[in-house]
Wavefront OBJ file of the C-alpha trace (Angstrom):
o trace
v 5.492 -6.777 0.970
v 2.130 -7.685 -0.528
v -0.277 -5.486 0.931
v -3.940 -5.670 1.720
v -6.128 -2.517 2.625
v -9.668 -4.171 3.921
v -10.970 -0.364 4.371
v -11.708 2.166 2.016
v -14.501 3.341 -0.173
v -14.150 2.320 -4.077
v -17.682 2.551 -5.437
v -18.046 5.625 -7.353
v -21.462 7.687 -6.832
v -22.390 5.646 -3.903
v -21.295 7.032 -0.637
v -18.959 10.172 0.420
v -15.826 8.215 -1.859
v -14.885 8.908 -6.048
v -17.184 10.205 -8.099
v -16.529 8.712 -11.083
v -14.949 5.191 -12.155
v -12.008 7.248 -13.760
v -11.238 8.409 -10.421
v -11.472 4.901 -8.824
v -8.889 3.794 -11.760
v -6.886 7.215 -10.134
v -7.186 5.926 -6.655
v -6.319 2.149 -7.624
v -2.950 2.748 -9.666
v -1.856 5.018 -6.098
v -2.555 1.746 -4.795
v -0.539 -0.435 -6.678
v 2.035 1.824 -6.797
v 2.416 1.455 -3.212
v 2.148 -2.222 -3.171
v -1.479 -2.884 -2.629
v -2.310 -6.090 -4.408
v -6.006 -6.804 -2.840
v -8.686 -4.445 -1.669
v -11.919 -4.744 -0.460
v -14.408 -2.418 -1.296
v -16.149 -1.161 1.594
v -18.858 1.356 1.529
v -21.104 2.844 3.711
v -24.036 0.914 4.875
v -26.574 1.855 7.576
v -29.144 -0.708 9.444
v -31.630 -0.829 6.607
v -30.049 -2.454 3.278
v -32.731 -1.868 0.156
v -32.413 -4.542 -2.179
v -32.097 -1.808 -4.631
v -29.312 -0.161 -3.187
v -27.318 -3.346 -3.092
v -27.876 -3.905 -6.546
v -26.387 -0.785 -7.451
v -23.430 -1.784 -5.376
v -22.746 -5.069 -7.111
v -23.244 -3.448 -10.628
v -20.700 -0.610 -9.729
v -18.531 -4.038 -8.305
v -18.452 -5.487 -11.244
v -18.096 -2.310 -13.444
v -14.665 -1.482 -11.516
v -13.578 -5.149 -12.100
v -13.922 -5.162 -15.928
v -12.501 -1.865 -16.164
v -9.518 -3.046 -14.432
v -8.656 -6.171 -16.695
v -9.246 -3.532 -19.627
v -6.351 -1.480 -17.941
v -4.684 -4.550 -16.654
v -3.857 -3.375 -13.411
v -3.078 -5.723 -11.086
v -5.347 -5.062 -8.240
v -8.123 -7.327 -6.959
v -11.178 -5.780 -5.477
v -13.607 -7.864 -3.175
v -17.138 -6.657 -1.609
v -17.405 -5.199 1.320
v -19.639 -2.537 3.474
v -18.478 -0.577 6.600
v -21.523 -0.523 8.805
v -22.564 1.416 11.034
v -22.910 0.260 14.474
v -26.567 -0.362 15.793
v -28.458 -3.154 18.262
v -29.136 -5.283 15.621
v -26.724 -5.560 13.418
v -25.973 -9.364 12.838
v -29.390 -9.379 11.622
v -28.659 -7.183 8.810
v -25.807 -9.410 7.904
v -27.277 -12.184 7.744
v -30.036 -10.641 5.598
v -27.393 -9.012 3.112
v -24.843 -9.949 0.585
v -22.943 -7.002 1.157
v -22.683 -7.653 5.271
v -19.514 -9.672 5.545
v -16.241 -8.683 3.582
v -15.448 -10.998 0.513
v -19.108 -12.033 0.882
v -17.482 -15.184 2.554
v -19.908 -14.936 5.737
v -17.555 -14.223 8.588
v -15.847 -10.885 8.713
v -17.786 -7.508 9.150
v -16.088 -4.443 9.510
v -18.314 -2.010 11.762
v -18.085 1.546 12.554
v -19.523 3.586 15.833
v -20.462 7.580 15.549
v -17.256 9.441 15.986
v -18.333 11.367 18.745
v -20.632 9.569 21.025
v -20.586 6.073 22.024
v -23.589 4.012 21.881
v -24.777 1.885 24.313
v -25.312 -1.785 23.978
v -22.043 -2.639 22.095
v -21.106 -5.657 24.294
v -24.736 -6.921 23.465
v -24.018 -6.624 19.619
v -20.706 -7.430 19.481
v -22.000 -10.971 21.124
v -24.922 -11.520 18.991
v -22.303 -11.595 16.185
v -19.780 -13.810 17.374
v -22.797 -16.252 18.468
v -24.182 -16.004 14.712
v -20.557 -17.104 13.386
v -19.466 -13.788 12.734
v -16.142 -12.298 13.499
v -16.561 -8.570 14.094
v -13.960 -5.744 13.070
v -13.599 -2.317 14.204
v -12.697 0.699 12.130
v -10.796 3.197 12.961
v -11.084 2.821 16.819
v -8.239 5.574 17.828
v -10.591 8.523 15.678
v -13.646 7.867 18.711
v -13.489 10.503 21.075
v -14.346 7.721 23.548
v -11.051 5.803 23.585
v -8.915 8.697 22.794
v -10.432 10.097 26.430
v -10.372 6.110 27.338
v -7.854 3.915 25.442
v -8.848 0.776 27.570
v -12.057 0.840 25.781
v -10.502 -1.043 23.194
v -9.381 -3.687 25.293
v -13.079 -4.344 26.054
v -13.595 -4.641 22.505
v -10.911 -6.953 22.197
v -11.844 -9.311 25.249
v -16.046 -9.410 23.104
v -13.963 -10.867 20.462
v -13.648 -8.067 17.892
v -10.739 -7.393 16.533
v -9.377 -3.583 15.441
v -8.369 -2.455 12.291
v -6.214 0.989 12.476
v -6.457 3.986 9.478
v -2.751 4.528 7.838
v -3.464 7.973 7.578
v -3.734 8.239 11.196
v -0.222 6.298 12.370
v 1.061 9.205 9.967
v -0.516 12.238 11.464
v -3.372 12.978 9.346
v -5.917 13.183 12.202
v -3.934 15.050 14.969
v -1.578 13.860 17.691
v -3.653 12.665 19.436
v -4.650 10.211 16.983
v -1.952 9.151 16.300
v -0.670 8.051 19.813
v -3.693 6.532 20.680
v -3.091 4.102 17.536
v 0.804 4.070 18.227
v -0.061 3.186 21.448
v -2.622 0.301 19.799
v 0.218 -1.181 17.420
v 3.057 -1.269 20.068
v 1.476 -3.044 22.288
v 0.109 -5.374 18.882
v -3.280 -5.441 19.532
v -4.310 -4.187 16.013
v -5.012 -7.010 13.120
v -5.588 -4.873 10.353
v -4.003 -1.592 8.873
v -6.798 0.141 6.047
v -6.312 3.619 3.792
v -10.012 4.531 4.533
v -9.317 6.129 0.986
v -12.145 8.289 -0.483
v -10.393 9.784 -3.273
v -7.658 9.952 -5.095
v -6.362 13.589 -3.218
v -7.460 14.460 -0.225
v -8.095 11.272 1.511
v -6.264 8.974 -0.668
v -4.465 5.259 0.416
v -1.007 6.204 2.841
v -0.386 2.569 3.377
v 3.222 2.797 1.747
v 4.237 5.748 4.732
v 2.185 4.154 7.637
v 4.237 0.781 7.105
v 7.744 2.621 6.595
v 6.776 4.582 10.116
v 5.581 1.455 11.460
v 9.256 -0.113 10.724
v 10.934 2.518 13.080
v 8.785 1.711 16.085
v 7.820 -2.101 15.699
v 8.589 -5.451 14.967
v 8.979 -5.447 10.940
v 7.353 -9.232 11.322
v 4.330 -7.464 12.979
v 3.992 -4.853 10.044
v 3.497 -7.775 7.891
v 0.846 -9.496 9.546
v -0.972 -6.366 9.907
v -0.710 -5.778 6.258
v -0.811 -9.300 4.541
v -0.888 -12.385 6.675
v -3.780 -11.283 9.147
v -5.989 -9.927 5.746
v -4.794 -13.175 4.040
v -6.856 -15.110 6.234
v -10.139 -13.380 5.026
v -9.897 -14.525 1.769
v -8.830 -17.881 3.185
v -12.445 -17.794 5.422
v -9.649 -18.592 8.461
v -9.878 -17.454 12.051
v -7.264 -15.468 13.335
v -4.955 -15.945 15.895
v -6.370 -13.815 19.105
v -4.029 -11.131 20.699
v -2.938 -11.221 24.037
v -5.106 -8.337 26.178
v -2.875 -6.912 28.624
v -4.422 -6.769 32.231
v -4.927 -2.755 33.269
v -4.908 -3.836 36.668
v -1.742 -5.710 36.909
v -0.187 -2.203 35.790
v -0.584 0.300 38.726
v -0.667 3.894 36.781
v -0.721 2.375 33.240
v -3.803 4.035 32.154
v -3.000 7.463 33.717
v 0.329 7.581 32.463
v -1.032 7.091 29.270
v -4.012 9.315 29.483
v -1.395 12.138 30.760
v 0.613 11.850 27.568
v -2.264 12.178 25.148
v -3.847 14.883 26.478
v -0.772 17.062 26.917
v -0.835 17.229 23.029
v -4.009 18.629 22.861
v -6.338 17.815 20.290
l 1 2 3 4 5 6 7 8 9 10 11 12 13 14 15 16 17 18 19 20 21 22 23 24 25 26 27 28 29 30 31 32 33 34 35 36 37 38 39 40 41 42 43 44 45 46 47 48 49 50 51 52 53 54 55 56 57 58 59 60 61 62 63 64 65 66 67 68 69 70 71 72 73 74 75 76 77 78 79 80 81 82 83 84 85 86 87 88 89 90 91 92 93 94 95 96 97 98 99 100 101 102 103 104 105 106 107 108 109 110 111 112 113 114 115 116 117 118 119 120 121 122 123 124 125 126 127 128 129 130 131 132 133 134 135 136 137 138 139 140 141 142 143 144 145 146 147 148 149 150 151 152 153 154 155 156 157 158 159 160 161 162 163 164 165 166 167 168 169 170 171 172 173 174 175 176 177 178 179 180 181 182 183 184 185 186 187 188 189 190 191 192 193 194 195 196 197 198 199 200 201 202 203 204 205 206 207 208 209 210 211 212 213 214 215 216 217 218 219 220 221 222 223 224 225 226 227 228 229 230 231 232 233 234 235 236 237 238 239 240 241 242 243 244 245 246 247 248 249 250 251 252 253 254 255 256 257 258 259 260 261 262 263 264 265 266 267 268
């Protein structure tokens, strides 16, 4: 399987990820050896973009390219930013060169504040699709908001973002909890991307080998793949991807509490 991760944090001295290039060659050969091929270097961004600051991104890009073909390791790495969330937020993309992954002018992975759920999000998530933008959420099942609410996603989902799940939390590394809330996500296929969210190459390095051998117990192996190659694939390719089907809550009397009853009876 040749695997994509379109979520993690490469650029050394930049954000909360490596601190050095040596430990971004570290964190990249983990990657290979799990059968990452492609990556996509996103860092932290927040509304305002200095010019400066992404010039220093770029020249870090390009460092971590050359060093690679020195150590020929077969890994690409593309641009990329994780954003965090706020009103305006197509216009930042438009104004940057970071804003959309690949730098291809379409995809934009976005992040909310773990803990408390902005307002507005509809509004933002629709000024992007109208500005030819096709929105991405990170790591939806680690908000507070949809573990309380799962169906929030489904709203997210029907604005016409799509949802990209963490490995590390399909394998337990963020609690229960977590974890069913993006089992839950995946089994009903209404995830298009899986990402490491890597920072380092220890404590928060790339699990995408051991979230796609779980995911093979529990769903369609076909599924696993798109996820993981075909569905990133189309990035590169600047193609739209196919929309999921959004199961309708109120055609399923109990669905939601049902649900809501099993997460919370693991605690947090």
């Amino acid at each position: 399987m040749d695997m994509y991760d379109i979520h993690n944090h490469l650029i050394y001295k930049f954000d909360d990820g490596p601190r050095s290039l040596d430990e971004v060659v570290e964190m990249l050969k983990i990657a290979r050896d799990q059968g990452i091929t492609r990556v996509f270097a996103t860092s932290h961004f927040q509304e305002l973009i200095p010019v400066e600051l992404e010039e220093d991104y770029f020249q870090k890009l390009t460092e971590l390219q050359d060093r690679l073909e020195q150590e020929n390791l077969p890994v690409q790495v593309f641009s990329g930013a994780e954003i965090f969330f706020h009103h305006y937020i197509n216009e930042t993309v438009k104004r940057s060169r970071v804003g959309t992954l690949a730098g291809l002018g379409k995809y934009v992975l976005l992040e909310f504040p773990l803990f408390l759920m902005p307002s507005g999000v509809p509004d933002a998530l629709f000024k992007l699709k109208m500005d030819g933008f096709i929105p991405i959420i990170a790591h939806p099942e680690r908000y507070s908001s949809v573990m309380e609410n799962p169906e929030k996603v489904l709203e997210y989902l029907k604005y016409g973002a799509l949802l990209q799940v963490n490995a590390g939390s399909l394998v337990g590394d963020f609690g229960r909890r977590v974890q069913r809330v993006a089992m839950w996500m995946m089994e009903n296929r209404l995830v298009h991307f899986l990402g490491s969210d890597a920072h380092n190459p220890t404590t928060r390095t790339f699990r995408m080998a051991d979230a796609v051998e779980h995911l093979k117990r529990h769903v369609d192996e076909d599924y696993v793949r798109d996820v993981v190659e075909h569905f990133p694939a189309k990035i590169l390719k600047n193609e739209d991807i196919e929309k999921v089907n959004i199961p309708e809550l109120e055609d399923q009397p109990g669905f939601l509490s049902r649900l809501k009853n099993k997460l919370f009876s693991l605690g947090r």
